[in-house]
FIKEGU-9633 format. One record per residue: residue in three letters; x, z, y of N, C-alpha, C in turn. Coordinates in steps of 0.02 Angstrom, whole numbers, padded with zeros to 5 digits, always signed. Each point is the difference from the previous one (the first is absolute). Layout:
<sites>
AlaXZYXZYXZY ...
</sites>
This chain:
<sites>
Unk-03240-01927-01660+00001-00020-00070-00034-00068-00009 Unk-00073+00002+00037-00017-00084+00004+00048-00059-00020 Unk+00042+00024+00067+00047-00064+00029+00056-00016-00054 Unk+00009+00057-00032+00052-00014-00054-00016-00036-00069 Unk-00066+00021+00001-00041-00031-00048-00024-00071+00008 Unk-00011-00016+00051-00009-00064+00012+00058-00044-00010 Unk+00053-00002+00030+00074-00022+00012+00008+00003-00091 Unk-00002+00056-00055+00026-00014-00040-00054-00068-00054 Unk-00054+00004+00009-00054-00043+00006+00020-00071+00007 Unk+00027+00004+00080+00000-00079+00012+00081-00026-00025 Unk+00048+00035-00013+00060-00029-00034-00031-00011-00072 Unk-00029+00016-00038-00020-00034-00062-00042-00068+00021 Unk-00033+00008+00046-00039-00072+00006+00062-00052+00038 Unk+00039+00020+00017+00051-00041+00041+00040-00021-00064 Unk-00002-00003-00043+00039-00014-00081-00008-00085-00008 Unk-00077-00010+00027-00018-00068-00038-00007-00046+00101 Unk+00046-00056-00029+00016-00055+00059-00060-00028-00008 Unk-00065-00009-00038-00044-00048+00016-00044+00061+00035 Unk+00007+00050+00024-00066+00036+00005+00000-00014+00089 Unk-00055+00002+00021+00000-00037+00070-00033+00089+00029 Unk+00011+00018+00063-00035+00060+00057-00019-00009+00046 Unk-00024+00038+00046-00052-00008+00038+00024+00048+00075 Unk-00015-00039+00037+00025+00065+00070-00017+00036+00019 Unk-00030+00055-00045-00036+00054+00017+00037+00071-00061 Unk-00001+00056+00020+00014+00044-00045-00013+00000-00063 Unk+00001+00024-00054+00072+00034-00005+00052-00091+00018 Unk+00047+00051+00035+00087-00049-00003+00012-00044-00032 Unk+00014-00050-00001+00025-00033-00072+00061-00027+00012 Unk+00033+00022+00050+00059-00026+00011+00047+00020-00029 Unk+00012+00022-00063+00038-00017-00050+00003-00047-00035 Unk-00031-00039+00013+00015-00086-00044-00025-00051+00034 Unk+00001+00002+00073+00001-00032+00051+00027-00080-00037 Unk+00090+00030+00005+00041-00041-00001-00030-00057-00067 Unk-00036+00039-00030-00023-00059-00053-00060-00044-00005 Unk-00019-00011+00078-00047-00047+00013+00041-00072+00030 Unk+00072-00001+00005+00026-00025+00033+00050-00057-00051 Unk-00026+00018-00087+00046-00043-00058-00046-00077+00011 Unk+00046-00016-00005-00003-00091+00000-00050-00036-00059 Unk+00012+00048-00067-00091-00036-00033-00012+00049-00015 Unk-00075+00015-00055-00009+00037-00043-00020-00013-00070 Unk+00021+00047-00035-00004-00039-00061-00050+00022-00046 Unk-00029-00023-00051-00049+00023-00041+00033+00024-00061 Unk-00041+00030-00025+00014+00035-00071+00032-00052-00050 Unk-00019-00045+00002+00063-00065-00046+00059-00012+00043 Unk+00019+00028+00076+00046-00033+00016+00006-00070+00038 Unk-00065-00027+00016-00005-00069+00018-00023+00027+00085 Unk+00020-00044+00053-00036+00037+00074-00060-00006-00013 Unk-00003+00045+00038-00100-00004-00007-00040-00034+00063 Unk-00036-00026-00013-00037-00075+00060-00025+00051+00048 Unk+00038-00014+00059-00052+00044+00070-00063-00039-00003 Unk-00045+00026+00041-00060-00052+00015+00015-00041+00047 Unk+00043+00039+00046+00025-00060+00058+00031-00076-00027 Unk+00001-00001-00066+00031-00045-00016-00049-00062-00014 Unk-00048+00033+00010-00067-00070-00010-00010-00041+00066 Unk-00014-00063-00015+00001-00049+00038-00062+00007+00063 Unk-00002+00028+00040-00092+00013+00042-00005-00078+00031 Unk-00062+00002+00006-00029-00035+00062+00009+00053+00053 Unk-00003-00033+00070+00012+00047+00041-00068-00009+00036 Unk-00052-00011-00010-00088-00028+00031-00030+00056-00063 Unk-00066+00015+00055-00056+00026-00040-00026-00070-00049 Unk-00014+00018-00040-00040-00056-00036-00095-00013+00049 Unk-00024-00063+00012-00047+00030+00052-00043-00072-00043 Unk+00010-00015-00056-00036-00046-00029-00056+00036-00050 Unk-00064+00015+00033-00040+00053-00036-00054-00043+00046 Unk-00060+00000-00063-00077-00017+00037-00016+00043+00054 Unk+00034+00054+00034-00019+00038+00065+00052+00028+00027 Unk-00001+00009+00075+00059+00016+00024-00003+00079-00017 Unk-00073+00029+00012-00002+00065-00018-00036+00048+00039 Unk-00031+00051-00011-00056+00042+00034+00032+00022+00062 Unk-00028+00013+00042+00032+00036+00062-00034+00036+00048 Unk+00000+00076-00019-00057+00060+00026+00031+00024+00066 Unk-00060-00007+00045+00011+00017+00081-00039+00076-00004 Unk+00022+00031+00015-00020+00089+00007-00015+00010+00080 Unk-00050-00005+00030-00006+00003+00076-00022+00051+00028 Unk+00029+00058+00007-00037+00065+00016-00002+00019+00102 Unk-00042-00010+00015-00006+00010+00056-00037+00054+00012 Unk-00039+00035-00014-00060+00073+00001+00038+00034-00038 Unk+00001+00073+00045+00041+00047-00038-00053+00064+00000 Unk+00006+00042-00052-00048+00088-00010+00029+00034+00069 Unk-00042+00022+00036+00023+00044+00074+00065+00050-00030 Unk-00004+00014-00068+00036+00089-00034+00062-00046-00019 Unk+00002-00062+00010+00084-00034-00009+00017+00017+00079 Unk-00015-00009+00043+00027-00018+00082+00024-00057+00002 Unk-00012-00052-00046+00013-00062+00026-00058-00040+00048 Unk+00028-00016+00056-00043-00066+00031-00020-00063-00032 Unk-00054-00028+00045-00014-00076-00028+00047-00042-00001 Unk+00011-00033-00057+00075-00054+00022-00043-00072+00022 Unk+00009+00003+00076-00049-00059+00010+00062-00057+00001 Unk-00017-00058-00006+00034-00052-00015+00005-00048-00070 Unk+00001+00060-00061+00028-00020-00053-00055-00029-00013 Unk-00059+00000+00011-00036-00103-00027+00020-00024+00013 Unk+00032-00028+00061+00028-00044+00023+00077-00024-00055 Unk+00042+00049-00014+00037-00005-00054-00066-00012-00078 Unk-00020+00038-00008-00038-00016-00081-00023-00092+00005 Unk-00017-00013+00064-00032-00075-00016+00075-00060+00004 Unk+00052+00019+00051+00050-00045+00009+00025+00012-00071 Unk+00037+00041-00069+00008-00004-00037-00040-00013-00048 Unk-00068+00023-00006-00049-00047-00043+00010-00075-00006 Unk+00023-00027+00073-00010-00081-00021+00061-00039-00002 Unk+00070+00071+00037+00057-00018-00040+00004-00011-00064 Unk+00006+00032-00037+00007+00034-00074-00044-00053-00021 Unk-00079-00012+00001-00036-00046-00026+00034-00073+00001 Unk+00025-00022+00053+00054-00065+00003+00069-00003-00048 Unk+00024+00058-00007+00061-00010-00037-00046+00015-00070 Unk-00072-00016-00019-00002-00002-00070-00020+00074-00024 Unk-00013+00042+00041-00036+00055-00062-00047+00005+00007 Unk-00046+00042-00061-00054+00018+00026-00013+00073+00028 Unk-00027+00010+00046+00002+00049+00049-00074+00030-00003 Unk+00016+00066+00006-00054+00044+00007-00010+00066+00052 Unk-00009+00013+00029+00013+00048+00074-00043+00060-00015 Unk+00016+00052+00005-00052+00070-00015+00029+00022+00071 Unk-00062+00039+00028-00012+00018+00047+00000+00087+00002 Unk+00026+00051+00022-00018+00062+00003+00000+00008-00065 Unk+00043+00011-00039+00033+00039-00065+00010+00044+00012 Unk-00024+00049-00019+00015+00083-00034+00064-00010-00043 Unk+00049+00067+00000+00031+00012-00063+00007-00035-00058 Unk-00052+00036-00014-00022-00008-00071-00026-00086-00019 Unk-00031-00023+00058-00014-00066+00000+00067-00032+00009 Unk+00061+00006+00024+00054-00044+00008+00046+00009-00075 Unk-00020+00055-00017+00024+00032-00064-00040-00055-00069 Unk-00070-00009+00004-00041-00032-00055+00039-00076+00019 Unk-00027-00023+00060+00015-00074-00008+00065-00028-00015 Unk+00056+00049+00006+00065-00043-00019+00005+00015-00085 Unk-00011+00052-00004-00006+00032-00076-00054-00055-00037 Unk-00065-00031+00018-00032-00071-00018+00034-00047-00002 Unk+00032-00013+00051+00040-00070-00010+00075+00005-00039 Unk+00014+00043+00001+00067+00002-00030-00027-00007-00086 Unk-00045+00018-00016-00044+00003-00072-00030-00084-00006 Unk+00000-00027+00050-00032-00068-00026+00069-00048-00019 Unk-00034-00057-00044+00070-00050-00002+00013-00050+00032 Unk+00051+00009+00030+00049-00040+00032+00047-00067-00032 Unk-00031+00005-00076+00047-00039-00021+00004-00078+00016 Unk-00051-00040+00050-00015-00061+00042+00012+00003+00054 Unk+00045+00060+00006+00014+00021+00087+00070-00006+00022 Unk+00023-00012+00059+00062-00025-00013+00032+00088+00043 Unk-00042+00016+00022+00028+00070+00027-00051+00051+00044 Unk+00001+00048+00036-00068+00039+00028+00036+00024+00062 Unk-00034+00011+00038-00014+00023+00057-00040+00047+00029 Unk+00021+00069+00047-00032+00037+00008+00011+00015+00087 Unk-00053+00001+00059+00023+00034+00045-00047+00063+00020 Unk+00039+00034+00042-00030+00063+00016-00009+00003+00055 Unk-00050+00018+00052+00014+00002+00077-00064+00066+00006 Unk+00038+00055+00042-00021+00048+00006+00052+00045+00033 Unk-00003+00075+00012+00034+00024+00024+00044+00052-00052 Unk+00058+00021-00007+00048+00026-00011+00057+00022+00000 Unk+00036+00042-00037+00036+00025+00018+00063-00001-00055 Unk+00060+00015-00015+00056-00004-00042-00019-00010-00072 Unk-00003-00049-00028-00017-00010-00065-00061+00020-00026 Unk-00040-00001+00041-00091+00020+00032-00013-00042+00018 Unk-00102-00019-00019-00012-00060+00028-00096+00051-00010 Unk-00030-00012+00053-00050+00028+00029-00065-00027-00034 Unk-00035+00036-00063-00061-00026-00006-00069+00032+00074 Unk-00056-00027-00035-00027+00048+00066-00010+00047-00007 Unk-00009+00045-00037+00011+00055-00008+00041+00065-00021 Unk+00081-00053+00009+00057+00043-00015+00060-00033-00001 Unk+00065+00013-00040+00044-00014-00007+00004-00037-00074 Unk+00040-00040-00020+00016+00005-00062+00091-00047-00009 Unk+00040+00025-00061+00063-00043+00007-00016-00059-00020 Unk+00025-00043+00058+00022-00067-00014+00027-00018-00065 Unk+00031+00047-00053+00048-00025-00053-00055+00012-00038 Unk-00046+00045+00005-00063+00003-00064-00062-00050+00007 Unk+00023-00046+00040-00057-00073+00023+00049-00037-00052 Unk+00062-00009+00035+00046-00063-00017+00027-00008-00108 Unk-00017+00075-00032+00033+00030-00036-00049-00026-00045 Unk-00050-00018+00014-00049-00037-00053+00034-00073-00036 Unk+00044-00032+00045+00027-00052-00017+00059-00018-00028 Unk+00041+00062-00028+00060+00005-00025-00004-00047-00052 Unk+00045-00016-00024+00029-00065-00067-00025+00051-00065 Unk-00006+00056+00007-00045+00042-00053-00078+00015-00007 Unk-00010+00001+00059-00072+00017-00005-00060-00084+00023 Unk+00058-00040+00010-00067-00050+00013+00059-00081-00032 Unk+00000+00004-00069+00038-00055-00032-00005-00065+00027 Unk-00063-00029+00010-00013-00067+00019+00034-00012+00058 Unk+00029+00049+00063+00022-00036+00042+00099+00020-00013 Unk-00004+00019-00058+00064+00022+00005+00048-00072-00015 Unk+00068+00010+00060+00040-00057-00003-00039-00032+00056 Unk-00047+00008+00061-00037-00039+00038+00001+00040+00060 Unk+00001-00045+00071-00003+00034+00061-00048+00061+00009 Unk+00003+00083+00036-00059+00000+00008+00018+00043+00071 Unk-00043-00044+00045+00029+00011+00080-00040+00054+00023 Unk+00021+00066+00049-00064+00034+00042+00029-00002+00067 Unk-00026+00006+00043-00011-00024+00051-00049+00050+00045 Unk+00057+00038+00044-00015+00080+00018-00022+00014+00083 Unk-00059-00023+00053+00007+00023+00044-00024+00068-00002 Unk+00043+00063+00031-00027+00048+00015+00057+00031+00029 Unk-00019+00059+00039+00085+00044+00015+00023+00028-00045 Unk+00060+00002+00000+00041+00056-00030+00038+00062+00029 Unk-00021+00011+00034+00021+00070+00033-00019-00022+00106 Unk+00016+00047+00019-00007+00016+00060+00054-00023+00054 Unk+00064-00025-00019+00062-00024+00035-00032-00059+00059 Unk+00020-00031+00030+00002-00026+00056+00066-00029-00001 Unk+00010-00082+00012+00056-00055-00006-00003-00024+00082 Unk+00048+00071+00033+00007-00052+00080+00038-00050+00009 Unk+00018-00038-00040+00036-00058-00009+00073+00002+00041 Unk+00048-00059-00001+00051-00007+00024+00010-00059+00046 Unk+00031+00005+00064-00004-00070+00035+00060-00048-00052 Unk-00038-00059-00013+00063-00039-00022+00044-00046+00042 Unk+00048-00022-00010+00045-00044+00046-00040-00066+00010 Unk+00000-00021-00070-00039-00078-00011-00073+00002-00015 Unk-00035-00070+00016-00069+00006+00013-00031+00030-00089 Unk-00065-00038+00024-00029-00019-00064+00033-00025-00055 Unk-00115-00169-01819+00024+00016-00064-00001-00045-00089 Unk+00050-00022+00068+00000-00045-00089+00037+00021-00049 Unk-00016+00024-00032+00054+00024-00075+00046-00066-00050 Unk+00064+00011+00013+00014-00041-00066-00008+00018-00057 Unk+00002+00064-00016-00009+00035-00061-00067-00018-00038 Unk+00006-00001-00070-00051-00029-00022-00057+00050-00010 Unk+00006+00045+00021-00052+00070+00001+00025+00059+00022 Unk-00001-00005+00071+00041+00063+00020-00035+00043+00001 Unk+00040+00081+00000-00039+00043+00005+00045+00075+00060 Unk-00041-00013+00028+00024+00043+00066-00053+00040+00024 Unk+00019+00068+00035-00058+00037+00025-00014+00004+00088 Unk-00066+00017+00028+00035-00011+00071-00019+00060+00033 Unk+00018+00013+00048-00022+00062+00035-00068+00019+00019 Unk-00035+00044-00014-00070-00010+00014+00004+00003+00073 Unk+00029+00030+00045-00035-00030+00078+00048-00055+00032 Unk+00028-00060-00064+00017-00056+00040-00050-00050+00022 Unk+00017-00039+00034-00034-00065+00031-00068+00015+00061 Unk+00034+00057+00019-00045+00042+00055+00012-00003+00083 Unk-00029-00021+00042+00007-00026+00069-00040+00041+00017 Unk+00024+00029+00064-00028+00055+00044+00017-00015+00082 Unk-00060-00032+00046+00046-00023+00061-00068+00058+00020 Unk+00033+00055+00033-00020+00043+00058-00005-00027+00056 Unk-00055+00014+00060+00015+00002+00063+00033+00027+00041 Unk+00030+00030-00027+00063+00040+00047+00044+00040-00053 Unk+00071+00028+00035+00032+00052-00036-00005+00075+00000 Unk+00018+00025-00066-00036+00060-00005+00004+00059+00032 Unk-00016+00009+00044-00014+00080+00014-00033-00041+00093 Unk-00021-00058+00016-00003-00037+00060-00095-00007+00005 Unk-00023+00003+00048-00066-00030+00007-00001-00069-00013 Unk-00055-00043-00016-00042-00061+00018-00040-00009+00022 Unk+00012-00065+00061-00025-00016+00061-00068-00055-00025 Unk-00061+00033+00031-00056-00064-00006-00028-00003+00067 Unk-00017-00064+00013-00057-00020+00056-00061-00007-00025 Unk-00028+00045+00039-00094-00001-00007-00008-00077+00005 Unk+00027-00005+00035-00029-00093+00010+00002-00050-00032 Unk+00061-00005-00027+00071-00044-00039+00013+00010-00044 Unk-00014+00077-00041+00014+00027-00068+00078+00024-00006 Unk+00021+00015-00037+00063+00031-00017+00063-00058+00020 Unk+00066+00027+00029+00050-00038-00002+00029-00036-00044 Unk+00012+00038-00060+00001-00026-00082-00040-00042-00020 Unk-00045+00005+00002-00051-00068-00049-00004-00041+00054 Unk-00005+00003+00055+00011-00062+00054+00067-00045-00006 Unk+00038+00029-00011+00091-00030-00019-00033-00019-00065 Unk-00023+00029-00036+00018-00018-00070-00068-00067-00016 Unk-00041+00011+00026-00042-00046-00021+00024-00088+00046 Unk+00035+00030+00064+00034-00065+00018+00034-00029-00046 Unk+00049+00044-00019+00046-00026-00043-00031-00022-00044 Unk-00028+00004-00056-00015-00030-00064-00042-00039+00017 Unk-00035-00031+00058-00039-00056+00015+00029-00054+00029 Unk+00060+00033+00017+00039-00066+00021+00060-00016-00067 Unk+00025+00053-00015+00070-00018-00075-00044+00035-00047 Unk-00067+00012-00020-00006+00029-00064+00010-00038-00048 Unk-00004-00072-00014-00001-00035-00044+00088-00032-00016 Unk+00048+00013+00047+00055-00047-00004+00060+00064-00004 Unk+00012+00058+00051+00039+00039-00006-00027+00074-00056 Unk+00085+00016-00036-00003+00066-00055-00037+00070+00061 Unk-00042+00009-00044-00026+00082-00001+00041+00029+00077 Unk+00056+00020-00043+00062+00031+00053+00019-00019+00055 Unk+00005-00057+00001+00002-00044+00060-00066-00005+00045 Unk-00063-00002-00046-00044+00029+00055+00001+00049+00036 Unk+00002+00058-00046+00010+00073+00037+00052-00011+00042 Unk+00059-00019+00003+00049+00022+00027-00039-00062+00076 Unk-00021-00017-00009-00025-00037+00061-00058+00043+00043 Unk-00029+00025-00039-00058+00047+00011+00053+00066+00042 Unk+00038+00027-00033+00050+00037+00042+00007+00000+00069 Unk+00023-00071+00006+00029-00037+00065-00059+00020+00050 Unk-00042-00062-00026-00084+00009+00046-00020+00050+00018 Unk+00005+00068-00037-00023+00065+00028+00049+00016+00051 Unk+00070-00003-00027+00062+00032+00030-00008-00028+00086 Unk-00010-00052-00013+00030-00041+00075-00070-00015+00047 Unk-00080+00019-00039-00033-00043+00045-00062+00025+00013 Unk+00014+00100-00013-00047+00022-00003+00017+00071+00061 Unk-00026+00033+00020+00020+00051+00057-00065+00050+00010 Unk-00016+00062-00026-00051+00028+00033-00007+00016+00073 Unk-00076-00016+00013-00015+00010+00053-00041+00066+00009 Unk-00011+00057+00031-00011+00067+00003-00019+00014+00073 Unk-00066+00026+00004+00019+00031+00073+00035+00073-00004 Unk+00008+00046-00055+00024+00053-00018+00087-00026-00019 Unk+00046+00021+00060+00052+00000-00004+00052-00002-00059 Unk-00022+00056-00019+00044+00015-00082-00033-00062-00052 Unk-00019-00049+00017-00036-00053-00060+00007-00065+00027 Unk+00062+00003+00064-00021-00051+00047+00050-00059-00041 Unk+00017-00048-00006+00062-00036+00011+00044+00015-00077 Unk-00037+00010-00026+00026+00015-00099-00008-00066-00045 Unk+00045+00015-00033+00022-00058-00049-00024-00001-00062 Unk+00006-00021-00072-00006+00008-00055+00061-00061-00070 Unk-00005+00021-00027+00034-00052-00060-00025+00020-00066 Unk-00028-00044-00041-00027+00006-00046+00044+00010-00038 Unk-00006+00040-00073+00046-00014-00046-00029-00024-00067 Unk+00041-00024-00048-00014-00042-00078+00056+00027-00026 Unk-00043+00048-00063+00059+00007-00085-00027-00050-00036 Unk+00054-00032-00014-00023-00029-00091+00026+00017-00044 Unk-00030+00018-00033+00026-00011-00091-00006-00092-00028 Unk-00014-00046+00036-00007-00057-00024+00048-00026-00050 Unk+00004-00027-00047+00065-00034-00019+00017-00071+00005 Unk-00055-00032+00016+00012-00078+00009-00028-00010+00069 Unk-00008-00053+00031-00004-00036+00044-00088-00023+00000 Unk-00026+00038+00056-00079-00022-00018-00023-00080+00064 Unk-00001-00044-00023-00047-00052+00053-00050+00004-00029 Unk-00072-00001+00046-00080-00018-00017-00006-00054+00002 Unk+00054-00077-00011-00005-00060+00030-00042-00013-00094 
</sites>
């Protein structure tokens, strides 16, 4: 009876061609076909203005008295009742991105051994301060974890309830503005034995527009690896990821887009990194970082 009820449900909502659905249950594929009319029209009859129809810049705007805060989370000491080990190395990462990040213009602040609840206060602080002299924020995490998990020292907590402080709803001043995080940790337990390869190595014309935007747009997320895969660090050398990545933006941070970094950062891990193991099963493993964006424009720090 549900199902019949639903179905008779969604043919009344399938009546009206402006009503837009969603790919998730209930069905709505009874008026499918009417996402597919050539305009739409408003209640007078006149088409009605998509937003796509506004003129963008395709650049972050980056003309602001500051490039913008940028919080280093460095957890290396873990509670014995987690079973995590020491992550030795990651000073070595907390200081090479300290004086990255400080060069491309932010100001930088590094916390050391965050608890929970402490990784929980400080983004929940900064997401509360204003940004409105800021041209965008920055957050990295380096610690250990696991699938959409990121390791205080004394537990687990989701990555989306760190990042979720910064939605286009809950923190206005940076809304419409980059806000990057920047993820070493694992995400699951997989192992990348790699493959031999063949070959080597907004300007508006409108005179007052009014448009709404998604609260988790303009959101950059470059992980150290893909999800359900470990990440590789050297005690010595620090993590594979922030070693690629801090190359990269010290050599193109100022001249090449965001994307184009990462996607370089990709490469560098992909092609120039190899664990070494005396424990067989860890010997000769690969990694590739991955990056979602929600970005909508084109970010240079130039």
């Amino acid at each position: 009876m549900a199902d019949s009820q639903d179905h008779t449900e969604e043919q009344g909502a399938g009546d009206s061609a402006n009503n837009d659905t969603v790919d998730a249950k209930p069905d709505r594929s009874s008026f499918v076909p009417s996402l597919f009319s050539k305009k739409k029209k408003n209640d007078s009859g006149k088409s009605a203005k998509n937003p796509r129809d506004r003129v963008p810049t395709y650049q972050y705007n980056m003309n602001f008295e500051k490039v913008g805060k940028c919080i280093i989370i460095n957890n290396k000491n873990f509670d014995r009742a987690t079973g995590m080990g020491v992550r030795n190395g990651t000073d070595k990462d907390a200081e090479a991105l300290f004086k990255c990040f400080r060069s491309l213009g932010f100001d930088v602040t590094v916390y050391n051994d965050c608890s929970c609840a402490r990784m929980q206060d400080l983004l929940k602080k900064a997401s509360e301060e204003d940004h409105r002299n800021s041209a965008c924020f920055a957050c990295i995490l380096l610690s250990h974890g696991e699938e959409n998990l990121i390791y205080g020292t004394d537990g687990k907590t989701a990555i989306k309830d760190l990042t979720a402080h910064f939605r286009g709803d809950r923190c206005k001043t940076l809304l419409e503005k980059p806000k990057l995080f920047f993820i070493q940790a694992c995400r699951g337990t997989e192992l990348d034995d790699g493959i031999q390869a063949d070959s080597g190595p907004i300007s508006d014309t409108d005179a007052s527009p009014r448009y709404k935007i998604p609260v988790e747009a303009d959101f950059l997320f470059a992980y150290s690896t893909v999800p359900g895969y470990y990440s590789w660090r050297n005690p010595g050398s620090g993590s594979w990821f922030v070693q690629a990545l801090c190359s990269i933006l010290n050599e193109h941070g100022k001249s090449l887009e965001i994307l184009q970094i990462l996607t370089r950062v990709n490469d560098r891990v992909a092609r120039h990194f190899e664990s070494q193991s005396n424990d067989p099963c860890f010997h000769e493993k690969k990694q590739i970082p991955c990056v979602v964006s929600m970005l909508t424009k084109e970010l240079y720090f130039r």
